[in-house]
C-alpha positions as CSV (number, residue, x, y, z in Angstrom):
1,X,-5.5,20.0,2.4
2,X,-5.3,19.9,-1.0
3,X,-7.7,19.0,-4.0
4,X,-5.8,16.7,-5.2
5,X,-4.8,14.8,-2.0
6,X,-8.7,13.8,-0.9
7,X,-8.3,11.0,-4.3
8,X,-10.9,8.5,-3.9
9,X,-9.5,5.1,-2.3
10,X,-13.1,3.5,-3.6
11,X,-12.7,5.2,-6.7
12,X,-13.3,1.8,-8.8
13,X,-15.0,0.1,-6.4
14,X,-19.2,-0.3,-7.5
15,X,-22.0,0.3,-5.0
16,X,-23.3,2.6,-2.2
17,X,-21.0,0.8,0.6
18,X,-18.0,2.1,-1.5
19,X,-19.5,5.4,-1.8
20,X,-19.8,5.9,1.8
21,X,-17.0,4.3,2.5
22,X,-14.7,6.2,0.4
23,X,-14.4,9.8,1.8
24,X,-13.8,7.8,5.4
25,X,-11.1,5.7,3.4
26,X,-9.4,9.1,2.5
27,X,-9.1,10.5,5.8
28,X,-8.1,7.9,7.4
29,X,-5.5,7.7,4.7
30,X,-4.4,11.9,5.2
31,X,-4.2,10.8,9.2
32,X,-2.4,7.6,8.4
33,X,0.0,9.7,6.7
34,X,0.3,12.9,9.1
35,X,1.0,10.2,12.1
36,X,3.1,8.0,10.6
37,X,5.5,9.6,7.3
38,X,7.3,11.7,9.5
39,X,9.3,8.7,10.9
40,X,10.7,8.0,7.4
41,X,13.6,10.9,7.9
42,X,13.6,11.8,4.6
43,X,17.0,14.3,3.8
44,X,16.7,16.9,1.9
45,X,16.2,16.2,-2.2
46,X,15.1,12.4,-1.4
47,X,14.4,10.0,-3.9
48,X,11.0,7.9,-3.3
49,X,10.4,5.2,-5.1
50,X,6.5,4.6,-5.0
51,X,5.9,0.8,-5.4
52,X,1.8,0.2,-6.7
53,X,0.8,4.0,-7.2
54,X,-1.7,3.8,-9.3
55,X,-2.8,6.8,-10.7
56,X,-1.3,9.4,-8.1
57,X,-0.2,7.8,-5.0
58,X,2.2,9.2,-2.9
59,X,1.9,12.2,-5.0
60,X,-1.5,12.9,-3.7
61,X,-0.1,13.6,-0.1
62,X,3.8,14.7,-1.1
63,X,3.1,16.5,-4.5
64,X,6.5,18.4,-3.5
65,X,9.1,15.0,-3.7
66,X,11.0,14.0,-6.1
67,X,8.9,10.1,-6.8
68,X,9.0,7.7,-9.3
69,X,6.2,5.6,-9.4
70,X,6.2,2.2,-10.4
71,X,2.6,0.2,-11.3
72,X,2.3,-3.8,-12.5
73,X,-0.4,-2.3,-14.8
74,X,0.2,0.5,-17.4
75,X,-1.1,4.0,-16.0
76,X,-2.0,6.5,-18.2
77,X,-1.2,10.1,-17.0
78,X,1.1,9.2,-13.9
79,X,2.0,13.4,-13.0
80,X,6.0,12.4,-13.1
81,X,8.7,9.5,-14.1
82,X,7.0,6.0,-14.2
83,X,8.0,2.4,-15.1
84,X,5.5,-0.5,-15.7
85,X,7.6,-2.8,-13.1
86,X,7.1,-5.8,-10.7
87,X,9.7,-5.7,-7.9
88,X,9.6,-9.3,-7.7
89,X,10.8,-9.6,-11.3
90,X,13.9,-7.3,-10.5
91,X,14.0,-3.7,-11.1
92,X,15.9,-1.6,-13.1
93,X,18.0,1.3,-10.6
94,X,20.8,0.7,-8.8
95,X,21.8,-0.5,-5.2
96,X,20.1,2.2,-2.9
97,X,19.3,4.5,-6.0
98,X,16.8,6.2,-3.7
99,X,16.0,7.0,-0.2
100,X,12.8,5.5,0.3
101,X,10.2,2.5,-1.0
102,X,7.2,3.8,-0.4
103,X,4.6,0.8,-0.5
104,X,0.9,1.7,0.4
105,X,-1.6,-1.2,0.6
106,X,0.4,-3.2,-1.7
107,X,2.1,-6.3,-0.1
108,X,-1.0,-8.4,0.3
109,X,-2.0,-8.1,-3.3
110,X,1.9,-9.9,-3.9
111,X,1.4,-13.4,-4.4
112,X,3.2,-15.0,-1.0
113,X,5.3,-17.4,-2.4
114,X,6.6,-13.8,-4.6
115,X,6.8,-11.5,-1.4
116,X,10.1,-12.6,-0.6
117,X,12.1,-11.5,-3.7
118,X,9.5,-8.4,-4.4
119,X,10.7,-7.4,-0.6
120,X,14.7,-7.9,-1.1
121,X,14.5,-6.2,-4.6
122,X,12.8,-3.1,-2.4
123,X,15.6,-3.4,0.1
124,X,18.5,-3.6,-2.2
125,X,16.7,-0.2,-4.2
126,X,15.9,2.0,-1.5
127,X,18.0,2.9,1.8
128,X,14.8,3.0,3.5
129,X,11.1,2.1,3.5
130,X,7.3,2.7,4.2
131,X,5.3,-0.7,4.2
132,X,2.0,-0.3,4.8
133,X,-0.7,-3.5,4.8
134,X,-4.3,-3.9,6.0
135,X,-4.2,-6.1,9.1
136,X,-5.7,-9.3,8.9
137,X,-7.3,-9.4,12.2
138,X,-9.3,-6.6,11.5
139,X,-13.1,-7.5,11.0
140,X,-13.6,-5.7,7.5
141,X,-12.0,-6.8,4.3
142,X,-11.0,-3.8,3.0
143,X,-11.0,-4.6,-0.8
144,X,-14.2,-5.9,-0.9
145,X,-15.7,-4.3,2.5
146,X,-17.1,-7.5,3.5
147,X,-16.8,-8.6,7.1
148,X,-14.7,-11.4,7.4
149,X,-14.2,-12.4,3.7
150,X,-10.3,-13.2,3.9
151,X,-10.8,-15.2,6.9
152,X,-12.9,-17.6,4.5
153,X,-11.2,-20.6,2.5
154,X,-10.7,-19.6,-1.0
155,X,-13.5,-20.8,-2.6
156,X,-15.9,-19.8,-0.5
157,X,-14.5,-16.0,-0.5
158,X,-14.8,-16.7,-4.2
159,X,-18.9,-16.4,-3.9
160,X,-19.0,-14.5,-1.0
161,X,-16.9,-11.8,-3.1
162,X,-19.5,-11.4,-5.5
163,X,-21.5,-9.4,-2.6
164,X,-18.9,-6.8,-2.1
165,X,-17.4,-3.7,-3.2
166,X,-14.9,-5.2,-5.8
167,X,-15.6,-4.7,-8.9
168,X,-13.5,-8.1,-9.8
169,X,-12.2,-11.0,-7.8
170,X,-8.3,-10.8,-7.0
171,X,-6.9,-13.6,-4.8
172,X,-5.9,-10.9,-2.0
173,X,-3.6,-12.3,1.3
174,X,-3.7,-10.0,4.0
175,X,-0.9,-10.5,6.5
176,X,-0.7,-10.7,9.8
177,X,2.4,-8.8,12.1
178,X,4.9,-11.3,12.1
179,X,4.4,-11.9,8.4
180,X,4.9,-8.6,7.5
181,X,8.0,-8.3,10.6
182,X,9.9,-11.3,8.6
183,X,9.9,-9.1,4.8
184,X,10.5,-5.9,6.8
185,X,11.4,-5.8,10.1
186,X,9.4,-4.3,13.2
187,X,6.0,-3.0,12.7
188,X,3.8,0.0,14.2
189,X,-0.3,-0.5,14.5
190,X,-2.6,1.9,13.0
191,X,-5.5,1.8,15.4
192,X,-9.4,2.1,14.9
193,X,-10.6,2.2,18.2
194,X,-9.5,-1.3,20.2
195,X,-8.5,-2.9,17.1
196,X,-5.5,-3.0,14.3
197,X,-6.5,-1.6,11.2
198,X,-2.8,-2.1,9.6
199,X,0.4,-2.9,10.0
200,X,3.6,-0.5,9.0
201,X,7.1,-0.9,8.8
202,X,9.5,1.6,8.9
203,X,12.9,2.1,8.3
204,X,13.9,5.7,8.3
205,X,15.8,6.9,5.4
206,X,18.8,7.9,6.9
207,X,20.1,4.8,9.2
């Protein structure tokens, strides 16, 4: 494995948890990936549109594909073609310009009452697509490694968040299955043990 694929998840969280927590967060990320990408069918000399990547992204684990990243926020140093876009706003390509949306612990930062146009503009882009989203009925918030912070109203989260590993508060949804099933048809479980630690949605590049 690669240097440059073991980027930090936690890398701007604060605090020991996200320390520790980190290097698991990676792994689990690689495995994630090894189990799960394959199922995407990409043909030869795809196009991947990767929707929220940060500072790397995809191009941590697929340095070799041809992506273009897109971010809400400005990133400096992106390694290839980026746009400062917000698929619920409309993007600027072409009716299935590319073969994939790739979208990686994204959907739940989406405001809901925004996830249905940010998910048609990915399906009118891409041919395919990899959603990824942290499971809400797993135990541990995953932004701010709390136990059961996004099962709290609002305003209580609010304080509660102050305890965790984010550095800021964000008004993060997670969704459940059948929320994620209704933007993006059937989705797979990632497992920890007995219980769901997200929910992906697949459809392979080629159908």
């Amino acid at each position: 494995m690669s240097r440059t694929s073991r980027t930090a998840v936690y890398a701007s969280a604060r605090g020991p948890l996200a320390r520790l927590a980190s290097p698991l967060a990676s792994r689990a990320r690689e495995r994630r990936h090894r189990r799960f990408f394959a199922l995407t069918r990409l043909p030869p000399a795809a196009r991947v549109l990767d929707v929220g990547c940060g500072r790397v992204g995809l191009r941590a684990l697929e340095p070799e594909l041809d992506i273009t990243g897109i971010d809400v926020a400005e990133i400096c140093g992106y390694p290839g073609p980026f746009l400062r876009a917000d698929p619920a706003d409309g993007l600027p390509f072409a009716d299935h310009e590319f073969d994939l949306a790739y979208c990686s612990s994204v959907i739940e930062h989406v405001l809901p009452q925004r996830r249905a146009a940010f998910a048609a503009e990915l399906h009118r882009v891409a041919r395919g697509w990899f959603v990824q989203t942290p499971a809400y009925s797993f135990p541990i918030e995953p932004h701010s490694l709390l136990p059961g912070a996004h099962w709290l109203p609002v305003p209580a989260r609010r304080l509660y968040w102050r305890l965790g590993a984010a550095r800021s508060w964000e008004e993060i949804a997670l969704l459940r299955r059948g929320e994620l099933e209704a933007l993006f048809g059937p989705a797979l479980a990632e497992r920890l043990g007995p219980l769901v630690k997200s929910w992906i949605s697949i459809r392979p590049a080629r159908e």
